[in-house]
C-alpha positions in Angstrom: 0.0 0.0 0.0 1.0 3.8 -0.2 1.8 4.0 2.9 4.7 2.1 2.6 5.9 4.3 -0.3 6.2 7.6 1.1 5.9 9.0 4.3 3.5 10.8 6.0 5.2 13.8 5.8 6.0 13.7 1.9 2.6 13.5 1.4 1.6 16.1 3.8 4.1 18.6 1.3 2.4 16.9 -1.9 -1.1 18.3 0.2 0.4 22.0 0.5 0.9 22.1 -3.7 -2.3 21.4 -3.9 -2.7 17.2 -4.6 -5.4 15.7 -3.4 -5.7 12.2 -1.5 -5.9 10.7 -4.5 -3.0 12.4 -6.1 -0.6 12.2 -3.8 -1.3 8.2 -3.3 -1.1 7.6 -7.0 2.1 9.6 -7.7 4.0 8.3 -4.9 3.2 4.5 -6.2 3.8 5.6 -9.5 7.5 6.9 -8.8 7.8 3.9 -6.8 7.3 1.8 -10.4 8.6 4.2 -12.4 6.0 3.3 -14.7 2.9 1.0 -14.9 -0.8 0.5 -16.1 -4.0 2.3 -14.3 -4.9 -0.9 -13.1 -1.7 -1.5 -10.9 -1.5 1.8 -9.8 -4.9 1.4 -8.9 -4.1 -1.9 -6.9 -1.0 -0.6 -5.6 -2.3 2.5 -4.3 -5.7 1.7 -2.7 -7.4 4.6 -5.2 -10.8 3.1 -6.8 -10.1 1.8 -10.5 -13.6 3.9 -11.3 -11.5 7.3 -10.3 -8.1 6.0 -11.1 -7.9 7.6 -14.8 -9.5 10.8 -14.2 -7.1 11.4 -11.6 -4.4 10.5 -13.5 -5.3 13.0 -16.0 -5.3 16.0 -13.4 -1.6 14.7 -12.5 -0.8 14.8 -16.2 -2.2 18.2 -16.2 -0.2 19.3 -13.1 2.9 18.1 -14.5 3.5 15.1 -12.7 3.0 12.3 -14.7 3.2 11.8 -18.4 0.5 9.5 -20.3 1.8 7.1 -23.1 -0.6 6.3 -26.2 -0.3 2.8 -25.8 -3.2 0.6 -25.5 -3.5 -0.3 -22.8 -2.5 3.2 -21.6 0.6 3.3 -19.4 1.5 6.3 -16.6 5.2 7.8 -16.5 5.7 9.5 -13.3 7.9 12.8 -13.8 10.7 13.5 -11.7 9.9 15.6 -8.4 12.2 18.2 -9.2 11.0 18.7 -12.9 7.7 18.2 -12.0 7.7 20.7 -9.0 9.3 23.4 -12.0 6.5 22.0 -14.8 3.7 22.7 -11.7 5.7 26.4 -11.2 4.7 27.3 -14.3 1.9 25.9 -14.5 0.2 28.4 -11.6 2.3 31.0 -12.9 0.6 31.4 -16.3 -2.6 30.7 -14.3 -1.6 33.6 -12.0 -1.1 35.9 -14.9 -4.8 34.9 -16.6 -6.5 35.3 -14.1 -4.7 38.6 -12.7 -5.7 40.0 -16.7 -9.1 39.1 -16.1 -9.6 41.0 -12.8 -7.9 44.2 -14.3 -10.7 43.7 -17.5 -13.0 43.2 -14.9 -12.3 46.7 -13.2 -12.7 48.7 -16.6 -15.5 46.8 -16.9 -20.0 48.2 -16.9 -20.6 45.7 -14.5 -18.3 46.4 -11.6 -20.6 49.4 -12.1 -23.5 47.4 -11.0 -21.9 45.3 -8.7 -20.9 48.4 -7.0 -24.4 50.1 -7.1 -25.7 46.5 -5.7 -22.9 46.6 -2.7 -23.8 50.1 -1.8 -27.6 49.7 -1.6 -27.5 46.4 0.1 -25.4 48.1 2.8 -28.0 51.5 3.2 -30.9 48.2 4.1 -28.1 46.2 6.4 -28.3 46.0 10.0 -24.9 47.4 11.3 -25.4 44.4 13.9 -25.1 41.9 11.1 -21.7 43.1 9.9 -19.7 40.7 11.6 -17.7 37.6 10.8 -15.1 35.7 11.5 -11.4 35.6 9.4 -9.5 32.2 9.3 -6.1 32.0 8.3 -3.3 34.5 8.9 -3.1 35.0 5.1 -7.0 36.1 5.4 -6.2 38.1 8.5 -3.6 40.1 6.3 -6.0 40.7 3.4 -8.2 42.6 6.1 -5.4 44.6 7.4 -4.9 45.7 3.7 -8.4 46.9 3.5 -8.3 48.4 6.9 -5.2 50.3 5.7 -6.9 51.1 2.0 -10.1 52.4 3.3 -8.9 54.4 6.4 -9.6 57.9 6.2 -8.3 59.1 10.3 -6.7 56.5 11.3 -5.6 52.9 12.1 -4.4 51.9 15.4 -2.9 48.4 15.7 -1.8 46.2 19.1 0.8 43.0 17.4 3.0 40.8 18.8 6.9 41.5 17.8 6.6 38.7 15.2 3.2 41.2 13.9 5.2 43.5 14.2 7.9 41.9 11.6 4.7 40.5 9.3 3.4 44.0 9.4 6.3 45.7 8.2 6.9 42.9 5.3 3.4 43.0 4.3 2.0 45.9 4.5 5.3 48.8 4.2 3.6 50.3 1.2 0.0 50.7 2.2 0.7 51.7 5.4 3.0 54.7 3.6 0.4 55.6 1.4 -2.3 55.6 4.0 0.1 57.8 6.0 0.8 60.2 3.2 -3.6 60.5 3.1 -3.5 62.4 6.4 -4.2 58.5 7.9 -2.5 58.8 11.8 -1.4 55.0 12.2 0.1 53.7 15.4 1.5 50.3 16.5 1.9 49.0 19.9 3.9 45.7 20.0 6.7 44.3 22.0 9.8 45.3 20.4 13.0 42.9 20.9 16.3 43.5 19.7 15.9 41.4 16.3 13.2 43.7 15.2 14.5 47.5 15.8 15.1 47.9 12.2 11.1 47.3 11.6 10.8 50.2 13.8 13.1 52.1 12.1 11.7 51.3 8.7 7.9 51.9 9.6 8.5 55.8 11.8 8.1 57.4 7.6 4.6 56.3 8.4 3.4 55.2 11.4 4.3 56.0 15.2 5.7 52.5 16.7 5.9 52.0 20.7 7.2 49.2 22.8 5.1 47.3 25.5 8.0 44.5 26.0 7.0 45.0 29.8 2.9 45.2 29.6 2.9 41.5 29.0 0.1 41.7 26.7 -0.7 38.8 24.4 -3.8 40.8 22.7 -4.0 41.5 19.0 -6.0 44.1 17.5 -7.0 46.6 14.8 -9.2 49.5 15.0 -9.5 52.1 11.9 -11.3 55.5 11.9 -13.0 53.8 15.5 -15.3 52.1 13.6 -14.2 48.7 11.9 -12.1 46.5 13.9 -10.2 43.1 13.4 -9.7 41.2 16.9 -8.0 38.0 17.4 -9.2 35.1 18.9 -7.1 32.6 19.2 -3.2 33.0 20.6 -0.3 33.4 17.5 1.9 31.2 19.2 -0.4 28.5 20.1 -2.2 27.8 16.7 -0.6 27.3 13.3 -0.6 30.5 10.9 -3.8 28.1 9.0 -6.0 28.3 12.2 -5.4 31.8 13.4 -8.5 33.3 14.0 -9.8 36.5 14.1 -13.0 38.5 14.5 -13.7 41.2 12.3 -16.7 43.8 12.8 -17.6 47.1 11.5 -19.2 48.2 14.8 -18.7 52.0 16.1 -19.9 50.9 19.4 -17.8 47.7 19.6 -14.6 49.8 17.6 -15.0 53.5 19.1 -16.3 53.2 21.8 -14.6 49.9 23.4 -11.3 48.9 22.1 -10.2 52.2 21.2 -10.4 53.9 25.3 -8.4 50.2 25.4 -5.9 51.1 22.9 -5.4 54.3 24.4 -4.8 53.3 28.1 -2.2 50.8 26.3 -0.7 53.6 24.3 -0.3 55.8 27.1 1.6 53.1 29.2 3.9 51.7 26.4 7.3 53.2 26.2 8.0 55.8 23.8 10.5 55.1 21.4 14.0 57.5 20.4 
């Protein structure tokens, strides 16, 4: 059986490119053989011979395997390396596609109308129901980037030092253009010695203070006091996958209860040279 071809963790790393059970079971039999017929691999692998050949065909269209015209057909399994470069380019040109479509879309009548749909949708929305929760650090950063894009006063933030690090990394650029709009953004995050040059990096746009001795483990974000993004779960105790977050666009839950918050950490972090 599989298992006995490739290790929990190889297939684990065959899940983060995007395989599925299937895929990962059938390509690590079929570099096992090197090359063989659907109905080995199928044997071999544990995969039902009714879904063996379509799957097959999605590894062939992912780069990993190479399909012979013989009759019966016969499976070639790529080499990893040349297969990871073939899958590369693979979401590459898919990256550039669908990035064109998007920027056609934006020139486009019916962002128009989506637009107009958004807007009055929101005028018949209870404020109450604009709430939800973000999954995933990689989400959680996507909402900082609208927080930061949509600001028009100001963004106040509470991070960890390694937020601190992702902050500067990802979000340098907005936050300097949301400064140069008259935004007023501050940090508050434990600064160690590793992560000075963040600090230094970020004061062109936004004022940065230490609160190494508040031992706070809170994350938040608050812009113009009424849209907020709080965390739920702790950084270091979840992977970046499962960090969750809550976001809201609440004045009472934004302005007038985490910001007094911010501002009594604020006023006890240490002010930086």
């Amino acid at each position: 059986m599989v298992k006995t071809m490739g290790s929990q963790k190889t297939l684990d790393m065959l899940k983060t490119l995007g395989l599925n059970s299937y895929e990962r079971k059938l390509y690590v039999v079929l570099l096992a053989k090197g090359t063989s017929s659907a109905g080995t691999l199928s044997e071999l692998s544990g995969v039902p011979r009714s879904r063996t050949y379509d799957v097959l065909e999605s590894l062939a269209d992912k780069g990993f395997v190479v399909i012979q015209s013989n009759k019966p057909l016969r499976y070639v399994a790529v080499r990893p390396k040349e297969a990871l470069d073939r899958l590369k380019g693979k979401y590459e040109e898919e990256y550039k596609e669908i990035s064109k479509r998007i920027e056609n879309t934006k020139k486009d009548d019916a962002l128009i109308e989506l637009e107009d749909l958004f807007k009055n949708g929101m005028k018949t929305t209870d404020p109450s129901e604009l709430t939800g929760a973000i999954k995933g650090r990689h989400a959680m950063h996507q909402q900082i980037e609208s927080l930061l894009k949509n600001a028009k006063k100001s963004v106040s933030l509470v991070t960890s030092s390694s937020g601190l690090e992702e902050l500067y990394e990802n979000h340098s650029k907005l936050m300097r253009d949301a400064a140069k709009r008259g935004v007023k953004i501050r940090i508050a995050a434990p600064i160690d010695k590793d992560r000075k040059n963040f600090v230094k990096n970020l004061n062109s746009s936004a004022e940065v203070r230490n609160i190494n001795d508040m031992n706070l483990n809170g994350r938040f974000a608050i812009a113009d006091g009424r849209e907020l993004l709080f965390a739920l779960t702790r950084e270091k105790d979840v992977h970046p996958t499962q960090d969750l977050h809550l976001w809201s666009q609440s004045d009472h839950a934004a302005g007038d209860v985490l910001e007094p918050i911010f501002e009594m950490i604020w006023n006890s972090a240490e002010k930086l040279n």
